[in-house]
N, C-alpha and C positions, 0 to 999 in steps of 0.2 A: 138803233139796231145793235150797234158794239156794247152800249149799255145790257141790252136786252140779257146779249151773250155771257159780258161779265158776273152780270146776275146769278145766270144760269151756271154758270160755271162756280160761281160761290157758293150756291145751294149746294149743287152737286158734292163738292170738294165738305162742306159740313155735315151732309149727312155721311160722309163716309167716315168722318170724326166721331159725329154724334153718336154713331150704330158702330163704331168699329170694335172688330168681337175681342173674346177676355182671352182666349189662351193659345199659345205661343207654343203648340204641342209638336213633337216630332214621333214618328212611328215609324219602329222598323221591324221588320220580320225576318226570323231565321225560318228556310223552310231547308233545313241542313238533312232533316230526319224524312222528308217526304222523297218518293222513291225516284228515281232518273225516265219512269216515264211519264211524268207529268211537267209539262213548258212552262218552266221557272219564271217567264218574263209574266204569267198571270198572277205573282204573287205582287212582284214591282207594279203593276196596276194597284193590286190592292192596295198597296202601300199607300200611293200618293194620292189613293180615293180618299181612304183615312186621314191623310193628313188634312186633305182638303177638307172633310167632313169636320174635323176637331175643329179647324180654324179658321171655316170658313162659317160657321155653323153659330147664329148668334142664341148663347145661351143666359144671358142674361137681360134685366131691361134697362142697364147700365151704361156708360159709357167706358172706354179704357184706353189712357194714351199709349204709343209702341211701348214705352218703359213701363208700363202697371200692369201689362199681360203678365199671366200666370202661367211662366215658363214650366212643362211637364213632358216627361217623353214615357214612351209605349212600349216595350219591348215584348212580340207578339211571336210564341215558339210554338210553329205548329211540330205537333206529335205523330199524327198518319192522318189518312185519310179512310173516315167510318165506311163510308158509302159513297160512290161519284158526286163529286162539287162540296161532299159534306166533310170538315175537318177537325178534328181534338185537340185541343194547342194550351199552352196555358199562357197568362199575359203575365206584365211585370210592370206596374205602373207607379212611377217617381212624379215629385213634385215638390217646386221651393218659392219660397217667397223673398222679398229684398229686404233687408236689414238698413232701417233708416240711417242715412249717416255713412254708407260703406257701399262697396262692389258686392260684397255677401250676399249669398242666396242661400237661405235655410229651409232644411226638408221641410216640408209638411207632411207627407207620405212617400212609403215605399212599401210597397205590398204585391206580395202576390197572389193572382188570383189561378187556381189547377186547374176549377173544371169550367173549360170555356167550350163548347161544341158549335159549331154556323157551318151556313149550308153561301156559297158563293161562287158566283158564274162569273166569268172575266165581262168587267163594263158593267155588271147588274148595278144600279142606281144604290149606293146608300144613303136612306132617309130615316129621318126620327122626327115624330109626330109626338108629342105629351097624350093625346088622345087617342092615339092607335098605336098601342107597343109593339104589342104583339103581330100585326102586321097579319096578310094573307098567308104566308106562310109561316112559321114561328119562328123555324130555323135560319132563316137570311132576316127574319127581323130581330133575333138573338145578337146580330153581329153590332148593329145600331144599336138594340138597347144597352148592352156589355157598355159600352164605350161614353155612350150618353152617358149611364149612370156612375162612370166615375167621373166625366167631364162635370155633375152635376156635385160630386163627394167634392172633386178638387176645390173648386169654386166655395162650397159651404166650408171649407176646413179655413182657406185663406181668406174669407170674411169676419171668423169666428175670430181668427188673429186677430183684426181691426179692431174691432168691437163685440161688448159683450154678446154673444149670442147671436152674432150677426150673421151666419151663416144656417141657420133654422130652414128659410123658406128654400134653399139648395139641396136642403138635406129631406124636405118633405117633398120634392120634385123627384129623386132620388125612391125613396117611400111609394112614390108612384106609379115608376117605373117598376119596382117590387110588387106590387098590389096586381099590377095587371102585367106582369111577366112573362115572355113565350113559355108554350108549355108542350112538351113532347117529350117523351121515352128517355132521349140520350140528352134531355136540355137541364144541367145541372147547376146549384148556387144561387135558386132566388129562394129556397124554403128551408124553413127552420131546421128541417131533419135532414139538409143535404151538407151537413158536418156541422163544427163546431167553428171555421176561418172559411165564412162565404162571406157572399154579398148582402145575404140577410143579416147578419149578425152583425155585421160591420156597420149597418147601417140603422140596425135594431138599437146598439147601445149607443148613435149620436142622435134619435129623436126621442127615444125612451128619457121619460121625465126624471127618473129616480137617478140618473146620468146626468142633472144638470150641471151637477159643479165641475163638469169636464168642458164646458165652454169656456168657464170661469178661469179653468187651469190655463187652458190653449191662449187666453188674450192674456192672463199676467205673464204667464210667459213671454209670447212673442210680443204685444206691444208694448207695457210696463217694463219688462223688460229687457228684450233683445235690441228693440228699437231705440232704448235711452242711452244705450252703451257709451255711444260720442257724446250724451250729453250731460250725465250723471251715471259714473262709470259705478261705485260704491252702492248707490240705490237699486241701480237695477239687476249686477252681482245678488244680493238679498232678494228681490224681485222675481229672479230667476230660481233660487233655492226654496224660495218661500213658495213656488208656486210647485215645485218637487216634493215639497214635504205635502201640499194637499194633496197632488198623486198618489205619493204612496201611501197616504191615509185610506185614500179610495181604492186601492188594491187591495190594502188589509180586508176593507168590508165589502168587495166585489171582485173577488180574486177569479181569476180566466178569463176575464173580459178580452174583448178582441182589442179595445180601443186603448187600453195601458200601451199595449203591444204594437200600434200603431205610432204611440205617440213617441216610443224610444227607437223604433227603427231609425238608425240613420242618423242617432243623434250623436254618436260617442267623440268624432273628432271634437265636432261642436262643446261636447259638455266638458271634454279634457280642455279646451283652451280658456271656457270659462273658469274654469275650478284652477288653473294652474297659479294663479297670483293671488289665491286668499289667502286669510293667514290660517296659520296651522290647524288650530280650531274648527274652522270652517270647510277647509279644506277636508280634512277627517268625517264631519258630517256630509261633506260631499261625496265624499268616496263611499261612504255606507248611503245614501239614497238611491247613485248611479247603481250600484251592484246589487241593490235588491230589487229595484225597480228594470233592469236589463241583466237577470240572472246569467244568460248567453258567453254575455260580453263583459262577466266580471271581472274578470283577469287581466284584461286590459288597461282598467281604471285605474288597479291598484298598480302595475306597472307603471302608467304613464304618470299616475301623481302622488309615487312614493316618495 
């Protein structure tokens, strides 16, 4: 019988290994702008449905020990309230991965998303189905699919890092969420014409084929090399640049892309500490990749690595 139990107890304790989910997400909500007669504490519900939702929620068919979750946080600003239970907020979604060899966490994304519209009653059940997005009503299934479909972007961005193109089947789950999107009057950013920086577009230019060698970029970067750094510090320095000069190649010949602009958010401490110990040379072609590649944030570069 004690055997029985041990057993049992070992199954248990493996599949919670086995299945234990990928991301490490935190979400928090400002509802600073929503007016004093609405009970603040149904926002704190939402919160920690979300949270529970993101990480509780197995989105891959992978395993992931506590250290390989993919740390991401939420930052959810609602703006008013459209109609009772229904709200306009815009989100703020961050995300990094480990740097082999080091404590370092490097962005994968930071983006914001403006036009976010859900309809939510305190305690309503958040669920995400692959086969039912859109849900009974559109507008509370708008709130699960928003969320899902970055939980599925984050996931393909920090796969693509690993391995070439290895984040493809994330980003076509993603694509499908798109394809069958809530759809109602005030529900904005899964179609082509609802701007130029939505959800479509963001995820138009990471399955769209003519965009391949933007996976290409993503893995020599991060694993070639951000990851070699402790271990061929010189190769992967070059690794790193050499995969900014394909960038910027690809901005020449696909300038406005969302996914350029995706890829430099959030990078500049990061690229000043790599460019600060090249030699001069190199460093100069550094400082002319970083500044036309994050026109924003050019002035920075040239301060930091005059």
């Amino acid at each position: 019988m004690a055997k029985q139990i041990y057993l049992l107890l070992f199954f248990c304790f493996f599949v919670r290994i086995a299945f234990s989910q990928e991301l490490q997400a935190r979400v928090t909500i400002n509802a600073g702008a929503i007016n004093n007669t609405i009970d603040k504490k149904i926002f704190t519900t939402l919160q920690n449905q979300l949270n529970d939702f993101l990480n509780g929620h197995k989105w891959s068919g992978d395993s992931y020990k506590t250290n390989e979750k993919v740390a991401c946080s939420f930052l959810l600003e609602l703006k008013s309230i459209v109609e009772p239970n229904v709200y306009s907020a815009s989100l703020i979604i961050q995300a990094a991965r480990p740097v082999y060899g080091s404590s370092y966490q490097s962005p994968l994304i930071n983006y914001q998303d403006q036009d976010f519209t859900f309809k939510y009653i305190q305690y309503q059940p958040i669920e995400f189905n692959d086969n039912n997005v859109q849900q009974s009503n559109p507008l509370v299934g708008n709130l699960s699919a928003v969320f899902a479909y970055y939980a599925y972007t984050i996931l393909g961005l920090d796969y693509d890092s690993f391995s070439p193109k290895g984040g493809d089947s994330y980003f076509q789950k993603a694509l499908n969420i798109i394809n069958n999107a809530p759809e109602a009057s005030n529900i904005k950013g899964w179609k082509l014409f609802d701007g130029l920086r939505n959800r479509y577009w963001l995820n138009e230019n990471l399955v769209n084929n003519k965009y391949n060698i933007i996976h290409d970029i993503n893995y020599l970067y991060y694993r070639n090399g951000l990851d070699s750094l402790s271990t061929n510090d010189t190769k992967a320095r070059k690794n790193i640049l050499g995969s900014l000069i394909k960038l910027q190649a690809f901005n020449q010949e696909n300038s406005g892309t969302a996914i350029v602009q995706l890829f430099m958010q959030s990078k500049a401490i990061e690229l000043i500490g790599i460019a600060k110990n090249l030699p001069f040379d190199d460093k100069a072609r550094a400082i002319d990749l970083f500044t036309t590649l994050d026109v924003p944030g050019a002035q920075k570069y040239r301060d930091a690595l005059k």
